[in-house]
DOTI-617487 format. One line per 4 residues: number of its first residue (from 1); for each residue x, y negated, z negated of N, C-alpha, C, CB. Coordinates in steps of 0.1 Angstrom, whole numbers. Atoms other than C-alpha are relative to their C-alpha. Glycine has a CB too. Layout:
NUM) X,Y,Z,X,Y,Z,X,Y,Z,X,Y,Z  ...
This chain:
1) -8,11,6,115,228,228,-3,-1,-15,-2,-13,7  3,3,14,120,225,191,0,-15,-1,11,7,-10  -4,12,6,120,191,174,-8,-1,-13,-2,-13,9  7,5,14,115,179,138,-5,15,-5,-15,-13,2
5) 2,-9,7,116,217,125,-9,7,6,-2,-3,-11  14,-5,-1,85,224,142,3,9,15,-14,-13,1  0,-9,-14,90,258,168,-20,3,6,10,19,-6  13,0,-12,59,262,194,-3,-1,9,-6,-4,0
9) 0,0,-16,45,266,225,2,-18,7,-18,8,5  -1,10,-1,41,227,228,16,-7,-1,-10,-3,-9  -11,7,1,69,200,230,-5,-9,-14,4,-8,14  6,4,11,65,185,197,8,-13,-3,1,11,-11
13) -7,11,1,78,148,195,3,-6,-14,-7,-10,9  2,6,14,86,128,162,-9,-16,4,18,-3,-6  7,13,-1,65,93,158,14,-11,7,-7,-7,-20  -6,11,-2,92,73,165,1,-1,19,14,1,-9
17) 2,-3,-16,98,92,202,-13,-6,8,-1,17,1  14,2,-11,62,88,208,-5,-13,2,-13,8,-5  1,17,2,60,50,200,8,-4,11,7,-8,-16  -9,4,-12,92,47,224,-11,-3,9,13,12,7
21) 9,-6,-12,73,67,251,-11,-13,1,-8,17,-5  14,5,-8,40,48,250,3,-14,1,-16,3,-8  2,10,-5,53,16,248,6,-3,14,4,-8,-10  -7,2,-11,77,21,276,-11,5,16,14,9,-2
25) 13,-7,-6,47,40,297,-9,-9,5,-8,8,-10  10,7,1,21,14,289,-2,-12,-1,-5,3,-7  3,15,-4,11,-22,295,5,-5,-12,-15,-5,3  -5,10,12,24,-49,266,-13,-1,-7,8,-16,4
29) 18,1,11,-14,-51,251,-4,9,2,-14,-9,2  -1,-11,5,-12,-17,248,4,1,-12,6,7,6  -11,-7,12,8,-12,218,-10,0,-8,14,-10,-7  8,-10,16,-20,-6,190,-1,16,3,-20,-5,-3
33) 0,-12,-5,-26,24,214,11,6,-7,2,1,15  -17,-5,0,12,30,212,0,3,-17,13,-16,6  2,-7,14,5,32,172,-9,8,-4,-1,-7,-7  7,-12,2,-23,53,177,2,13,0,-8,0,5
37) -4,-9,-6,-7,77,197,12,6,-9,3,-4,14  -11,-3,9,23,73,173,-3,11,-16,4,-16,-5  9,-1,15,0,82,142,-5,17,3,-17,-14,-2  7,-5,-7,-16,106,164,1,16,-14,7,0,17
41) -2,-12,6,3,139,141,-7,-4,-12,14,5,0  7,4,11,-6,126,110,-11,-4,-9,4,-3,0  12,5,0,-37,111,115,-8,20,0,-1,-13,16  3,-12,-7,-47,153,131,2,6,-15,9,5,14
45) -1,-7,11,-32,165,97,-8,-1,-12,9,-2,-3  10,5,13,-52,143,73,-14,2,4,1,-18,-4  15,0,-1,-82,147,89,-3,14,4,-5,-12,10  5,-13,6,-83,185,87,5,2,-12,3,11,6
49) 0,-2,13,-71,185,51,-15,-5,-5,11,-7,-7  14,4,2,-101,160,48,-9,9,1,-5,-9,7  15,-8,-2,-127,180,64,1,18,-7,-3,1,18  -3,-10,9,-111,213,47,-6,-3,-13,13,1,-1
53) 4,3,12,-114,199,11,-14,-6,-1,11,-9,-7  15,3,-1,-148,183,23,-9,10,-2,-3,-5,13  7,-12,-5,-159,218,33,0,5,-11,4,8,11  -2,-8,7,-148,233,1,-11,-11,-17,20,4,1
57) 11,8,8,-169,205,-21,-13,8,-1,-3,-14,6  14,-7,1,-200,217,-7,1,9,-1,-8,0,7  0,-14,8,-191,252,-14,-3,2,-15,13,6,1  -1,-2,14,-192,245,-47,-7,-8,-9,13,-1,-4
61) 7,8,2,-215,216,-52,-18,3,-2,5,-8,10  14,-7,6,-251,222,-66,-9,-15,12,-2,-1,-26  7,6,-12,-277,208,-38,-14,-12,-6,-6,15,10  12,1,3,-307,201,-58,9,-14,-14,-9,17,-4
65) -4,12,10,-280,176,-85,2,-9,12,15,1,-11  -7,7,-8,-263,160,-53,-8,-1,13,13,5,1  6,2,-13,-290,160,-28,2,1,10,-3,-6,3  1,-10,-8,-301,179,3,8,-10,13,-18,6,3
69) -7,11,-8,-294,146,23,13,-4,1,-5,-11,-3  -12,3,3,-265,140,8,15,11,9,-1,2,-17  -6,-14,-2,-254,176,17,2,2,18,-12,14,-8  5,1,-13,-266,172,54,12,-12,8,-18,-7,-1
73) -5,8,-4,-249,140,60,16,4,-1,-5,-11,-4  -12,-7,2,-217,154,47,3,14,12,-1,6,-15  -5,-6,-11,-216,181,69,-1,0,17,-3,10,-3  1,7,-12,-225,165,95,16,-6,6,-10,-13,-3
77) -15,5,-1,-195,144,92,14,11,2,1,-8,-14  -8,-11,4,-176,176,85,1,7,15,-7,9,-13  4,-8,-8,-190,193,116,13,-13,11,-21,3,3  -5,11,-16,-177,163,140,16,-4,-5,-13,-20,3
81) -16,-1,6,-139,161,121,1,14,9,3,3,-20  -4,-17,-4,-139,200,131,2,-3,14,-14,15,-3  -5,4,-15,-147,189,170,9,-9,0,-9,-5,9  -5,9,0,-128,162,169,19,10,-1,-8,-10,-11
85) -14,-6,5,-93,187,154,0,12,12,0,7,-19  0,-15,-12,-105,214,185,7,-8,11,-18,7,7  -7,6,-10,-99,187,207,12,-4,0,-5,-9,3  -12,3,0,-69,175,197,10,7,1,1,-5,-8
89) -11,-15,2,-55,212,195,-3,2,17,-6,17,-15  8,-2,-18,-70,216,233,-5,14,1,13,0,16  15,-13,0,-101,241,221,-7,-4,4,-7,5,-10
């Protein structure tokens, strides 16, 4: 199924479809869900650009001006965006 331009093995919904969906799906004090779920593409997009351009900082970032800790905690954070984008792709 195509939708919204996007061809792929997946069915690929727009936010608005998926807002329908989860509120009709899901209990009435559900609905932040229902905007999570809504968000869900966009949220998945920003947060591998993030951890991309994160990743490409410390490539290029001097360890010993910006500290080892500094460097550590960053990819830390960096490491758990990356699981976080496997799961959401279903790696």
């Amino acid at each position: 199924m195509v939708r919204d331009g996007t061809v792929g093995l997946h069915t690929i919904w727009s936010s608005d479809e998926i807002l329908l969906i989860a509120r009709t799906c899901f209990a009435p004090s559900s609905e932040p869900n229902a905007y999570l779920i809504a968000a869900a593409p966009a949220l998945l997009d920003a947060l591998t650009k993030l951890a991309n351009e994160a990743q490409g900082f410390l490539a290029m970032a001097d360890r010993d001006i910006h500290g080892h800790t500094n460097f550590s905690v960053l990819q830390e954070r960096i490491d758990r965006a990356r699981q976080a984008i496997a799961q959401a792709e279903g790696r």
